[in-house]
Each structure stands twice: as C-alpha cells, then as structure tokens.
MILOPA-586455 format. One record per residue (C-alpha): residue number from 1; residue in one letter; x negated, y negated, z. Coordinates in nm, 2 decimals. Example, Ala and Ser with C-alpha at 12.3 -4.5 7.8 and 13.67 -1.06 7.14 Angstrom:
! residues 2
[1, A, [-1.23, 0.45, 0.78]]
[2, S, [-1.37, 0.11, 0.71]]
***
This chain:
! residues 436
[1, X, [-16.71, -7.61, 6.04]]
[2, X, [-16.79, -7.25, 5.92]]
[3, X, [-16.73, -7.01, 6.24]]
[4, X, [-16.94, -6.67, 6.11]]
[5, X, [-16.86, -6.33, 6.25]]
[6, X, [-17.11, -6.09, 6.34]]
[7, X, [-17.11, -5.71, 6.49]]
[8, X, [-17.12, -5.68, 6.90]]
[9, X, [-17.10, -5.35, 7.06]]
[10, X, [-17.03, -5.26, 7.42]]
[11, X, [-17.18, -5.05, 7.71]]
[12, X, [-17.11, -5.01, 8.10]]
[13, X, [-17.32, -4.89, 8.36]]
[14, X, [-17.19, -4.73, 8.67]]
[15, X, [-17.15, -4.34, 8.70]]
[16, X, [-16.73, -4.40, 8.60]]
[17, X, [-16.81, -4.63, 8.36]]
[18, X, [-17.06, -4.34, 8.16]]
[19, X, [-16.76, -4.18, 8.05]]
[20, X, [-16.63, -4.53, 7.89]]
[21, X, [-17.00, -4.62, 7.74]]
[22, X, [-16.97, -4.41, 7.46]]
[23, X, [-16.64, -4.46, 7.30]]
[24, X, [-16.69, -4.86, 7.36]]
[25, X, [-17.00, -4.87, 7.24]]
[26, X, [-16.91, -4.67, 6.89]]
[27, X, [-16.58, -4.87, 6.89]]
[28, X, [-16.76, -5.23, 6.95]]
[29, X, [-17.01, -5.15, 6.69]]
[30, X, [-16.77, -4.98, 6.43]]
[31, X, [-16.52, -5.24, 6.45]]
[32, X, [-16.53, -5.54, 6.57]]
[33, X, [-16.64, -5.78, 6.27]]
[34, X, [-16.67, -5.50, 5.99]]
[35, X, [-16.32, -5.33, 5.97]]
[36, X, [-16.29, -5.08, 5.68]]
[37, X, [-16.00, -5.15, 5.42]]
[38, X, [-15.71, -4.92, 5.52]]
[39, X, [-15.61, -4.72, 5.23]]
[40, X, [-15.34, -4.81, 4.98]]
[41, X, [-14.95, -4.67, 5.04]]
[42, X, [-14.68, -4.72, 4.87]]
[43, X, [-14.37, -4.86, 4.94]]
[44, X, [-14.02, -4.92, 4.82]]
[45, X, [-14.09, -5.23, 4.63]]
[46, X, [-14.50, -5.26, 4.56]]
[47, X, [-14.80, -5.17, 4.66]]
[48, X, [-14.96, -5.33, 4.99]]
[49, X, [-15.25, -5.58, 4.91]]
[50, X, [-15.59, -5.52, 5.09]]
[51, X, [-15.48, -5.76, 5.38]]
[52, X, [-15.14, -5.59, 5.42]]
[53, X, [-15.32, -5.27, 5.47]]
[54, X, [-15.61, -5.35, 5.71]]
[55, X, [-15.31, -5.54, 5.90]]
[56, X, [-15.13, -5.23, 5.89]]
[57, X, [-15.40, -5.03, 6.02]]
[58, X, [-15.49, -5.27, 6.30]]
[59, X, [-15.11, -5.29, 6.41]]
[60, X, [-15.08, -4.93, 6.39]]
[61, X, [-15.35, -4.90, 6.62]]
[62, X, [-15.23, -5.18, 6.83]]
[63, X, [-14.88, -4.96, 6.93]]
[64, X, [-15.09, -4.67, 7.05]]
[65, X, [-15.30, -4.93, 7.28]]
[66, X, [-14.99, -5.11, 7.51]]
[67, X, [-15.12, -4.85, 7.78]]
[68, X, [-15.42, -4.97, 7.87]]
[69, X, [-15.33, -5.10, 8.22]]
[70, X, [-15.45, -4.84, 8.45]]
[71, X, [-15.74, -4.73, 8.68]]
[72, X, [-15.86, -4.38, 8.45]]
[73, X, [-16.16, -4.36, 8.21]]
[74, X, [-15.94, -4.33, 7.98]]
[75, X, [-15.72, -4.61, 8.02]]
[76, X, [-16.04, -4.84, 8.06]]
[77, X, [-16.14, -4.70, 7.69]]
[78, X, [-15.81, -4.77, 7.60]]
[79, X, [-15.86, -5.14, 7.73]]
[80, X, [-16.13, -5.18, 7.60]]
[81, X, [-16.00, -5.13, 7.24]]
[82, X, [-15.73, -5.30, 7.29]]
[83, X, [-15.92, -5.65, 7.38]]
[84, X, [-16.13, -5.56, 7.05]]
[85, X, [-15.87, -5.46, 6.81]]
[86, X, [-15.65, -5.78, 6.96]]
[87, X, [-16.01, -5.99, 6.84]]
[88, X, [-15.97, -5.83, 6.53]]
[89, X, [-15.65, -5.89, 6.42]]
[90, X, [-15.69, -6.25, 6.52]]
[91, X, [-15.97, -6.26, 6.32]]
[92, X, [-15.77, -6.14, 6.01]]
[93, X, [-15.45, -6.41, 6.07]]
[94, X, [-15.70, -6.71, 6.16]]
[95, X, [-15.44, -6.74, 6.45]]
[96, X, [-15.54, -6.94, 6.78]]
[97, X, [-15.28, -6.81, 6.99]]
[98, X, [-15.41, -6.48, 6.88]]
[99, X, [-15.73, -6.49, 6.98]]
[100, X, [-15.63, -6.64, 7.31]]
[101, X, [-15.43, -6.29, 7.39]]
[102, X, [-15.70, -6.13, 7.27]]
[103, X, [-15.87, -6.31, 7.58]]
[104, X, [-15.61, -6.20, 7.79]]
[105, X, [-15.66, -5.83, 7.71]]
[106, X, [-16.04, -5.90, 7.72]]
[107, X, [-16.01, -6.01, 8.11]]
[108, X, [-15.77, -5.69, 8.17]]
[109, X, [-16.09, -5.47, 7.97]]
[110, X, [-16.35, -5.67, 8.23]]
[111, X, [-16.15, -5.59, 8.54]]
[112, X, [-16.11, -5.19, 8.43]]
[113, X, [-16.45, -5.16, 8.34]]
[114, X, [-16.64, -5.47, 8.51]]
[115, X, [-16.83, -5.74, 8.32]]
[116, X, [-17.04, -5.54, 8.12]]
[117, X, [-17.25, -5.75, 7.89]]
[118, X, [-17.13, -5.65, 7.58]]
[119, X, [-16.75, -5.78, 7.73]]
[120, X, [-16.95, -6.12, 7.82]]
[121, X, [-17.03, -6.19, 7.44]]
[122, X, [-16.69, -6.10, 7.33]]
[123, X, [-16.60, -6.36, 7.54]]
[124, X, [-16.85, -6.57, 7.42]]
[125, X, [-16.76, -6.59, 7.07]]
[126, X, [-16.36, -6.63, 7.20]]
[127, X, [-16.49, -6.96, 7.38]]
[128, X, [-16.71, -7.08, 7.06]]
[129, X, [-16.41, -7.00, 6.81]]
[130, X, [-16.18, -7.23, 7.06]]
[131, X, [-16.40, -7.46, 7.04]]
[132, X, [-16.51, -7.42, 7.41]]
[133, X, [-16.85, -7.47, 7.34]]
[134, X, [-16.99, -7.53, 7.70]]
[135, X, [-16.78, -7.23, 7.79]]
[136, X, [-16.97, -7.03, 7.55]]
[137, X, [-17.30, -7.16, 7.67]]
[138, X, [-17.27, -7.07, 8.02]]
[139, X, [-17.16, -6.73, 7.94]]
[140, X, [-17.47, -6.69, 7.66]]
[141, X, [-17.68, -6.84, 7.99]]
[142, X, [-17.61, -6.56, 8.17]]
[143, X, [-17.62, -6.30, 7.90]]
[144, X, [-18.01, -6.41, 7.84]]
[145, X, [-18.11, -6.27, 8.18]]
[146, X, [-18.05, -5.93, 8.06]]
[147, X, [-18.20, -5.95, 7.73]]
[148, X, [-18.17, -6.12, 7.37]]
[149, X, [-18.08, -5.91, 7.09]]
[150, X, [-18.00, -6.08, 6.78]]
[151, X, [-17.64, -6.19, 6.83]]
[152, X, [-17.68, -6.38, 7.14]]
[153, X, [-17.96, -6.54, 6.90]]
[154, X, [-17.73, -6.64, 6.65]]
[155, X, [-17.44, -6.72, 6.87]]
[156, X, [-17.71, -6.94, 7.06]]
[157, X, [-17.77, -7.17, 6.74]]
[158, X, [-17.43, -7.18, 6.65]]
[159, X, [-17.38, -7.36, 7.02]]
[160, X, [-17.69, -7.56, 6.92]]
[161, X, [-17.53, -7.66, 6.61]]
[162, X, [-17.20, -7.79, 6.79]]
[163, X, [-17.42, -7.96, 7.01]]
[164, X, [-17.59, -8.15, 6.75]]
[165, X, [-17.91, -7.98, 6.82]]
[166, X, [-18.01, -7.91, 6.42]]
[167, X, [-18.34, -7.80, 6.43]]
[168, X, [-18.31, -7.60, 6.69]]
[169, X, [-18.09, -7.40, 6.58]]
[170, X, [-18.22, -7.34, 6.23]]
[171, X, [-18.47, -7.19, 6.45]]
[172, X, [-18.28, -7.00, 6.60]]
[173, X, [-18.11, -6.86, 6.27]]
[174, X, [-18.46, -6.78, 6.18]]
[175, X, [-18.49, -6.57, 6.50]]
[176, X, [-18.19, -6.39, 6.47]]
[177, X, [-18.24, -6.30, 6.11]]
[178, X, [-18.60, -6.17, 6.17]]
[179, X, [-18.43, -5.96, 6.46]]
[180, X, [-18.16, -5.81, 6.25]]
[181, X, [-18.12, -5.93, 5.84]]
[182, X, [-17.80, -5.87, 5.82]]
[183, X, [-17.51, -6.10, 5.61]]
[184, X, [-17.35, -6.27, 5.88]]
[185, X, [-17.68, -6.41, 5.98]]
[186, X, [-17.83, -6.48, 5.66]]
[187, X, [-17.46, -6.64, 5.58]]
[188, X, [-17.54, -6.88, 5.91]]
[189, X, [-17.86, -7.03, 5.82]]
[190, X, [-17.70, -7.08, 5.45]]
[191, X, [-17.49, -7.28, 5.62]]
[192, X, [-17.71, -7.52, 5.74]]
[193, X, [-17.88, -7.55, 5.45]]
[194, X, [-17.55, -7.69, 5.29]]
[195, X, [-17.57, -7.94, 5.55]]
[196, X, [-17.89, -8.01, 5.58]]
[197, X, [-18.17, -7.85, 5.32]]
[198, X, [-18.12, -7.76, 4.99]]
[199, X, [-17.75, -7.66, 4.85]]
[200, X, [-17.88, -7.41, 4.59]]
[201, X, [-18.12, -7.23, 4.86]]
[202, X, [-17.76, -7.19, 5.06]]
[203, X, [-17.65, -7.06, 4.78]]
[204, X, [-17.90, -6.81, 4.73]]
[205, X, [-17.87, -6.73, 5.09]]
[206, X, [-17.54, -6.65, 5.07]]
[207, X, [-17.61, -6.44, 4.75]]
[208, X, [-17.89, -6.26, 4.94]]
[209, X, [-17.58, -6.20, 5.20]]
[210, X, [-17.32, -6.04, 5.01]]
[211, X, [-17.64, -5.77, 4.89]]
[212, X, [-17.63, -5.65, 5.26]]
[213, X, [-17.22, -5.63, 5.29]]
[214, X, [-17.14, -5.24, 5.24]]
[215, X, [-16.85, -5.13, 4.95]]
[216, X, [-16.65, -5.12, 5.34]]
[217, X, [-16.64, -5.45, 5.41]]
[218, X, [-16.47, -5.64, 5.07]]
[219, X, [-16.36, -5.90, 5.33]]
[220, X, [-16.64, -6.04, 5.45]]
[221, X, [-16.78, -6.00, 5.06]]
[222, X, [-16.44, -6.24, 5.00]]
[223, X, [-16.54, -6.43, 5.29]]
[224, X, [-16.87, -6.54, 5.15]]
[225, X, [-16.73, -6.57, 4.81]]
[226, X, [-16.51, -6.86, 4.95]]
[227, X, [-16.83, -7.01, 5.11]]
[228, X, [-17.01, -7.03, 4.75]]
[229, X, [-16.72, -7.18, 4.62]]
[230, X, [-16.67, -7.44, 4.86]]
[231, X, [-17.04, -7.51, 4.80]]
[232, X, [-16.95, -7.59, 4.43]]
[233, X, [-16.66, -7.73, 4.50]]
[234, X, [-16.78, -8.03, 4.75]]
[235, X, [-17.05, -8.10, 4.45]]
[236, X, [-16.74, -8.11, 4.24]]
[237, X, [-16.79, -7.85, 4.04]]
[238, X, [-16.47, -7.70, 4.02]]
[239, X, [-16.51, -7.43, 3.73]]
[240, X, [-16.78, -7.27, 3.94]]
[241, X, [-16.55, -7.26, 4.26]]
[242, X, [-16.30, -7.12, 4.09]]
[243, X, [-16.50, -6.83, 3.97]]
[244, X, [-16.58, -6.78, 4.31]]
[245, X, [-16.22, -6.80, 4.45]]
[246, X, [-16.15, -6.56, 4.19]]
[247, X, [-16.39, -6.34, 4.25]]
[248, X, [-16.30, -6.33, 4.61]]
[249, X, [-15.95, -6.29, 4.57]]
[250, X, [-16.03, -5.95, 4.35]]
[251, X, [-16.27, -5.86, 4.62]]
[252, X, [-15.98, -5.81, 4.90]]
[253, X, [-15.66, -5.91, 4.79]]
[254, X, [-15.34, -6.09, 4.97]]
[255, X, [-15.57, -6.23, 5.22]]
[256, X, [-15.42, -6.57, 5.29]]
[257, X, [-15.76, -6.75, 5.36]]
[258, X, [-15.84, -6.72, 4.95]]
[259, X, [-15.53, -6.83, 4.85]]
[260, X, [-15.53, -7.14, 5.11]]
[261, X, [-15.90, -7.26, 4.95]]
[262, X, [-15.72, -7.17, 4.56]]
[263, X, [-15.45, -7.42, 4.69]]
[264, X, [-15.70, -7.68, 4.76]]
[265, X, [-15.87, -7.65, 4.42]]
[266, X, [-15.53, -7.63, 4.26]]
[267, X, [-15.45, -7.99, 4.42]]
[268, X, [-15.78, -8.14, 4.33]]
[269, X, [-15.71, -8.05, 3.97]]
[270, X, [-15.41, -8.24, 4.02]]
[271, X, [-15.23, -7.92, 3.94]]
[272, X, [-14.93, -8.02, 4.19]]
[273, X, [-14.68, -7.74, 4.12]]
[274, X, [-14.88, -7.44, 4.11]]
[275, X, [-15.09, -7.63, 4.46]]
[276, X, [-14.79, -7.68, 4.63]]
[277, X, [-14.65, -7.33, 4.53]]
[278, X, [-14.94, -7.13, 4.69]]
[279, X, [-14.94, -7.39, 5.01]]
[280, X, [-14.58, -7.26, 5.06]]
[281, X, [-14.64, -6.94, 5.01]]
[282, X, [-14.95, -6.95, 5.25]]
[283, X, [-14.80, -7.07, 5.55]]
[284, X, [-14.50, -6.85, 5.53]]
[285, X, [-14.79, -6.63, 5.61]]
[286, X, [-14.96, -6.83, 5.82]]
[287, X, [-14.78, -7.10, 6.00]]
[288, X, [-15.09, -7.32, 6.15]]
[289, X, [-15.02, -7.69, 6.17]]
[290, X, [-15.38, -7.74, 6.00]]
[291, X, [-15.26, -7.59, 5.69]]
[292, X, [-14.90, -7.77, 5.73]]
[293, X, [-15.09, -8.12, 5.72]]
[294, X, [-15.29, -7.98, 5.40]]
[295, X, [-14.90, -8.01, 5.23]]
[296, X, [-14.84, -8.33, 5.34]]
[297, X, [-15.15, -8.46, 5.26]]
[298, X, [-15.09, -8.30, 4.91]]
[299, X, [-14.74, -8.42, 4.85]]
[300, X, [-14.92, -8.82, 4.96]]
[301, X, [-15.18, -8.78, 4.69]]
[302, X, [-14.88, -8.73, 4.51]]
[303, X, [-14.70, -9.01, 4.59]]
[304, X, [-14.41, -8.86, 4.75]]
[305, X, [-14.37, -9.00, 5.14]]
[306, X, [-14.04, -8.83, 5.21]]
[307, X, [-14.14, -8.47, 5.11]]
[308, X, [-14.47, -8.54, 5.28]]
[309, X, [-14.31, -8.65, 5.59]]
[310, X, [-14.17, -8.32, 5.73]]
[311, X, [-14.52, -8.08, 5.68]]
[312, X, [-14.67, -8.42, 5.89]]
[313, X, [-14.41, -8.41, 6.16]]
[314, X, [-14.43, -7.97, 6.20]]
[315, X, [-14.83, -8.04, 6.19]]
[316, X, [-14.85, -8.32, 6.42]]
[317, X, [-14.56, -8.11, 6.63]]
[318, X, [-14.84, -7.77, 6.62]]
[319, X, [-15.14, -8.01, 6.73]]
[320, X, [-14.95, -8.15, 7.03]]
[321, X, [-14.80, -7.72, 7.15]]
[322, X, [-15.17, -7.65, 7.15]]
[323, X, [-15.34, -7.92, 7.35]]
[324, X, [-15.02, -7.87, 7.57]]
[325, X, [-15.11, -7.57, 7.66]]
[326, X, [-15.47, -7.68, 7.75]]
[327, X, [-15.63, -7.56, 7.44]]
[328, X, [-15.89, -7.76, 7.27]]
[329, X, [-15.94, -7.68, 6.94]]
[330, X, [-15.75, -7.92, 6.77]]
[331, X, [-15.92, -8.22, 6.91]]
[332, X, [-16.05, -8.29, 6.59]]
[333, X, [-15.71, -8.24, 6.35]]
[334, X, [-15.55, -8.49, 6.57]]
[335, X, [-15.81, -8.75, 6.53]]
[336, X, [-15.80, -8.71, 6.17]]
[337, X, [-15.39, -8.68, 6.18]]
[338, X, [-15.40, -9.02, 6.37]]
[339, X, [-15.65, -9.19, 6.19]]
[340, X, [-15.52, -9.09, 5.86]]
[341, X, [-15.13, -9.01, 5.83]]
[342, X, [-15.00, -9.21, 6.12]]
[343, X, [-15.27, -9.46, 6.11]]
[344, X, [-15.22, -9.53, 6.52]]
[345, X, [-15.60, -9.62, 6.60]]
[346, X, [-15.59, -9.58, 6.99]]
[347, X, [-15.47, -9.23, 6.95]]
[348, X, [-15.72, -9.16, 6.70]]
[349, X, [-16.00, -9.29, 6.91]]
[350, X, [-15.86, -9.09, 7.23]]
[351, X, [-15.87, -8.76, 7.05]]
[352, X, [-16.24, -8.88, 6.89]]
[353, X, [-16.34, -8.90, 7.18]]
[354, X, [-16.25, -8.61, 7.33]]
[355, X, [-16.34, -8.39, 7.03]]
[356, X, [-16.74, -8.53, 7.06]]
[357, X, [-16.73, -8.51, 7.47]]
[358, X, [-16.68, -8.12, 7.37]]
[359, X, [-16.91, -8.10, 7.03]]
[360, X, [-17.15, -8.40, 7.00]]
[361, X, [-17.27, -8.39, 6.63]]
[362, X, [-17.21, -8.53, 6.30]]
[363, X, [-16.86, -8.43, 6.16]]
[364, X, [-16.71, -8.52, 6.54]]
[365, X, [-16.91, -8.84, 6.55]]
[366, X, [-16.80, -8.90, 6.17]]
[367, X, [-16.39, -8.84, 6.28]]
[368, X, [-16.48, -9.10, 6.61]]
[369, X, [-16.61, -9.36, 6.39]]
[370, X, [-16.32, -9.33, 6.11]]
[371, X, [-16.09, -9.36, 6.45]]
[372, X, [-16.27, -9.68, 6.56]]
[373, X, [-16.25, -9.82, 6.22]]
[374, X, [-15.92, -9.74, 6.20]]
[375, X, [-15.84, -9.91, 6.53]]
[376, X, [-16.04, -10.23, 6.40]]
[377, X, [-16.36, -10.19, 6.62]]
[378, X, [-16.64, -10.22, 6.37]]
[379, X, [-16.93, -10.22, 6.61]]
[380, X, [-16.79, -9.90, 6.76]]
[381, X, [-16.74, -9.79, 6.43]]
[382, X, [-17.11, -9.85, 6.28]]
[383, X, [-17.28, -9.73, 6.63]]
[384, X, [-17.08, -9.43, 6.62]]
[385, X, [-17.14, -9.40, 6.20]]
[386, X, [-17.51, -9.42, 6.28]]
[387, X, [-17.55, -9.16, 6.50]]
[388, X, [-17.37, -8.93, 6.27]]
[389, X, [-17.61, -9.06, 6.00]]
[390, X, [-17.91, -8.95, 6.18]]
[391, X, [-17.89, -8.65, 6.18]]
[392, X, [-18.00, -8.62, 5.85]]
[393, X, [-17.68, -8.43, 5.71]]
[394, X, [-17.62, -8.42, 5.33]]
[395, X, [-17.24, -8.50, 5.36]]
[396, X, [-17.00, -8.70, 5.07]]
[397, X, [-16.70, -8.72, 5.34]]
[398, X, [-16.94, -8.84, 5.58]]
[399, X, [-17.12, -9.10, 5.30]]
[400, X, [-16.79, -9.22, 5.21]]
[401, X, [-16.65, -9.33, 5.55]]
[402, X, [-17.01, -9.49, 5.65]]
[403, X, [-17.01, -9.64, 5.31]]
[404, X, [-16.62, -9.77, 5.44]]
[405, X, [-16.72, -9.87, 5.76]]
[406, X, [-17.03, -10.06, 5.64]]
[407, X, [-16.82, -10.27, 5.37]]
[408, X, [-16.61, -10.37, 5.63]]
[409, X, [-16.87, -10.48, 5.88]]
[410, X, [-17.00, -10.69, 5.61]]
[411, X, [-17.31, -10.46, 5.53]]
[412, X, [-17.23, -10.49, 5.18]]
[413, X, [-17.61, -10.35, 5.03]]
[414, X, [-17.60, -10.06, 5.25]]
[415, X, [-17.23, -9.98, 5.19]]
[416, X, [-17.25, -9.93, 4.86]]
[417, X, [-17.54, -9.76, 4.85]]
[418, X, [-17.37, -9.49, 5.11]]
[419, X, [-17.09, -9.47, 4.84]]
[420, X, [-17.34, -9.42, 4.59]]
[421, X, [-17.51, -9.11, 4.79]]
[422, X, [-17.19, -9.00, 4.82]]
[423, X, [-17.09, -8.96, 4.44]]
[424, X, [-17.42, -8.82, 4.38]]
[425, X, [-17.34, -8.52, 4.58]]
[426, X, [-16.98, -8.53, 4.46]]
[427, X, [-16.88, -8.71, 4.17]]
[428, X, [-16.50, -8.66, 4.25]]
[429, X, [-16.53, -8.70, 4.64]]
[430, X, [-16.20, -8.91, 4.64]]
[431, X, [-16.00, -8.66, 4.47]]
[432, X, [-15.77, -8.41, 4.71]]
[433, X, [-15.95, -8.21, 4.96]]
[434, X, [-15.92, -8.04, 5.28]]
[435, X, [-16.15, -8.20, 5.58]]
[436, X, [-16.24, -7.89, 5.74]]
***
C-alpha cells in the first residue's frame, strides 16, 4: 500500500534542552520529508542525476554526524540530526534495514535529549513504515494527550486504514487536510479514493497535490507522478501511465523508484528485454528481495523457469533475513511468494495469517484467502474472500482472486460476475504486474 510522507518538526523542553529546541525544530521542519535537490557537480565520467546528488548531500552530511554520542547541547543537536538525516536517506533508498538504523540513532537522539514529542512521531511513522502498526498506535496514543496537530491526524488514519477502519479514516484525512492543505495529505485521501470512491477524483486530488509541492521538492512532485500513473495503469491504461512515469522521471532523475514502476509497464507491454534491462539495473541499486521476486515473476510470464529460479531463491532468501531478525514487514511478500512461486499452501496461510493479525483489512485478507485457496480450503477461502469484499474496495487483483475462489467453491454466477467487475476496472488485469 502507498506509505505517504509528511513534514514533522521537533522541540524539547527542559532549561538544557532550550539550547537544542531551536536547531531541531528548524532541522525537523526543513528536512525531514522535503529535502532540497543538492546541486549538480561534475565528475570524471558524467554528470550526477538528481538522486545521486541529494544522496550525496545526505551522506555528506551523514560523515560530519558519527559524533553524536555525548552528553553536550551540542552533541544532542548533533543526535538529533543524525536520527533525521538517517530517516531521510532511508527514505530516499526505500531500504528496511535503513530505516531500522535510523531507529537506532532515533533511540540514542531520545536518550540525549528525552522523549520529546516531536522524537515520539518520528518514531511513529518508523513503526507504521515497518509495518508495526500497533506499535505506531500506542505511540500516536500517547502523543494525543499533548495535542493534535495535523500529522498525528493523518498518521492516525493511515493506522485506521491498516486496521481496516475505512471510513474513519477518510475522516480523518479530511481532518488533517482542513488542519494543514498541504500535498502529502491531499495525496493521502486520493489514495483512498483509488480504493474506495471515485478513481478520477483521486486523480484530481493528486493533481491538486503536486500545485502545493514547491520547485524544491521535484521528488515528491516524481512521487505523485508515479501515483497517477499507477492509477492509469491498474485501469489499464498504459499510454497514460507512461506519460506519467515519464514525466516523473524528468521531474527528479536516477531515482530508482521511477525506473522500478517503468520496469513494470515495460513487462506488461510484454516488452521483455528493455523490462528485464531496467529490473537489473534497478536492483543493482537497490537490492530488496521485493524487487528481486518482480524479475522472477517477469522472466515466468515469460516462460523461462530456469532464469526465473535464481531472482525466486535471492527473494525468498531476503524475506526469510528479515523476519529472522524479528522484522515484520514482509509478512505479506512471503504469503504471496508461497502462494504463488512455490505454491506450498501451509506456508502461505502461516504468513497470511500473520500479516492480517498485524493489518486486518482488505489487501491482507485478499493474500489470506489466495493462501487458503491455495492450500485447498475453500470455505476458509470464501469467508476470508468475503470479508475482504466488504469493505467496499474497488480492486481488479482483489475481483480476480474472489472471482477464483468463487469458481472453485462452485459459486459459478457470482464468480464470473467478480471476474467481470474485475475487467471492468482493468481490461488487462492478467497481464504482468507487481502486487504491491
């Protein structure tokens, strides 16, 4: 699901901490979700893209910041940029493991300056990004006491969301938007409305979102760019997705994210050479397992087991590292993985299930039914199906398995009826995609 970033600044209260409030607050505020492009330099062999620069930028702050472990004022400033810039970057690399050292600096920040509530929703948005949804919860529950500005609002819905709690937290996109209009909100409640309302009101919402994005922040301008055109593209409108993935990629170029969703159209227009091409050169940049299935699952469409087989095996290999480590986040790849490259239904239904103990709504319940039908338990299957169906979301993934599912119960009238909902959204539903 779509994870929007918004801006969070910081502040501290005790009489040592007054010399920290300032420089957190501008830094939390400045920086955190709406990083300036670093200027272009040259190099030996070509110009740095616009990722390669703010990466630069970040990193070259980053080596000024391994200091930050001490008991001054200014260490704790220090400390606390450290646990934002570390965000930040993670932010930019889409890395896990990033933001979880981010986390790590965060703690250090906390124990320099104290829990400051600006600190707590940092934290916050760590646990909703991991998937750590009740985690996030507890720590907006206690924010609340001291007040609710419009990003605990919209952080709020988003945990409503996850929780399957639809209506209220449309509501509370509402709330945060009449609190503060700005695009990462606005972006939010378009969200939902590709999910539940109208598709070309999201769009419009997004469009209303870029207005607000300032000639400073071309990558979240890319960012939404890649939303509109997954909005085409899941109605199967491919020419008007790549317009959008274009325009992104002009926007703020080399960032990894637009060349990852190019990749996905390029497959889907069975365009295997130039897909597989751009995969390759994508992870080389950024080596998540998620991405590494997307290859595999691109080479099967394909037809070709054996050069599928060894992007399966480094996926499935990334999946397992993680929940090793006690992280939780890809609960739902694994389902999928299980249910659909190694086919092995009780390990699909084991990581079903844990994925909707964490997030109860319809794209969890919809992996958990596809694991039971995979397993052959039909009536697990359809309860689980139904539940994801009402919720009321507009979803061709989600038609097509229930449409599966129902076929194979022997619902025959309503199976093909979910197929056809289905192809009305998306007329090319079957063709290559990425589940995300």
């Amino acid at each position: 699901m779509a994870i929007v970033e918004g801006e969070m600044t910081v502040s501290v209260t005790t009489e040592r901490r007054v010399r920290v409030r300032k420089v957190a607050w501008a830094t939390f505020a400045a920086l955190l979700f709406s990083l300036p492009i670093a200027s272009l330099i040259n190099t030996k062999l070509r110009v740095p893209t616009d990722y390669d620069a703010e990466l630069g930028r970040i990193d070259q702050e980053l080596s000024g910041l391994k200091e930050a472990a001490s008991s001054t004022a200014s260490d704790a400033e220090k400390a606390v940029r450290l646990a934002l810039r570390l965000y930040n970057r993670a932010a930019l690399t889409g890395g896990a493991a990033e933001f979880i050292g981010a986390e790590g600096a965060l703690k250090h920040a906390v124990q320099q300056i104290g829990p400051a509530p600006e600190l707590a929703l940092l934290q916050a948005n760590i646990d909703f990004r991991l998937h750590r949804v009740a985690d996030a919860a507890r720590g907006l529950e206690a924010l609340s006491r001291s007040g609710g500005g419009a990003q605990i609002e919209a952080l709020r819905a988003g945990i409503l969301f996850q929780e399957g709690r639809y209506e209220e937290a449309r509501k509370g996109y509402l709330s945060a938007i009449a609190k503060s209009p700005t695009w990462d909100n606005l972006a939010r409640l378009a969200y939902w409305e590709s999910k539940f309302g109208d598709p070309d009101v999201a769009d419009r919402l997004y469009g209303q979102a870029q207005e607000e994005i300032s000639a400073k922040e071309m990558r979240s301008y890319a960012w939404v760019e890649l939303q509109r055109g997954l909005l085409d593209l899941r109605r199967g409108r491919r020419d008007e997705a790549l317009a959008h993935y274009r325009r992104a990629g002009k926007a703020y170029s080399g960032y990894w994210l637009v060349d990852e969703h190019m990749a996905e159209l390029l497959g889907a227009q069975r365009k295997f050479s130039e897909a597989i091409a751009l995969y390759e050169s994508v992870i080389a940049r950024a080596p998540r397992p998620e991405l590494q299935q997307a290859l595999g699952d691109l080479y099967v469409v394909m037809g070709d087991a054996s050069r599928a087989r060894p992007w399966h095996d480094k996926a499935m290999a990334g999946y397992l590292e993680s929940v090793g480590h006690g992280e939780v986040h890809y609960y739902h790849h694994l389902g999928g993985f299980y249910a659909d490259v190694r086919q092995d239904g009780p390990e699909a239904v084991k990581w079903g299930r844990k994925d909707v103990e964490l997030r109860p709504n319809f794209f969890t319940q919809e992996g958990l039914a596809w694991a039971h039908y995979r397993n052959g338990e039909l009536a697990q299957a359809l309860a689980v199906t139904d539940a994801a169906l009402s919720s009321g979301v507009k979803d061709a993934h989600l038609f097509f398995h229930a449409g599966m599912i129902y076929l194979a119960a022997g619902r025959s009238d309503g199976g093909k009826e979910l197929l056809q909902r289905a192809a009305a959204i998306n007329p090319r539903f079957e063709d290559f995609h990425v589940h995300r």
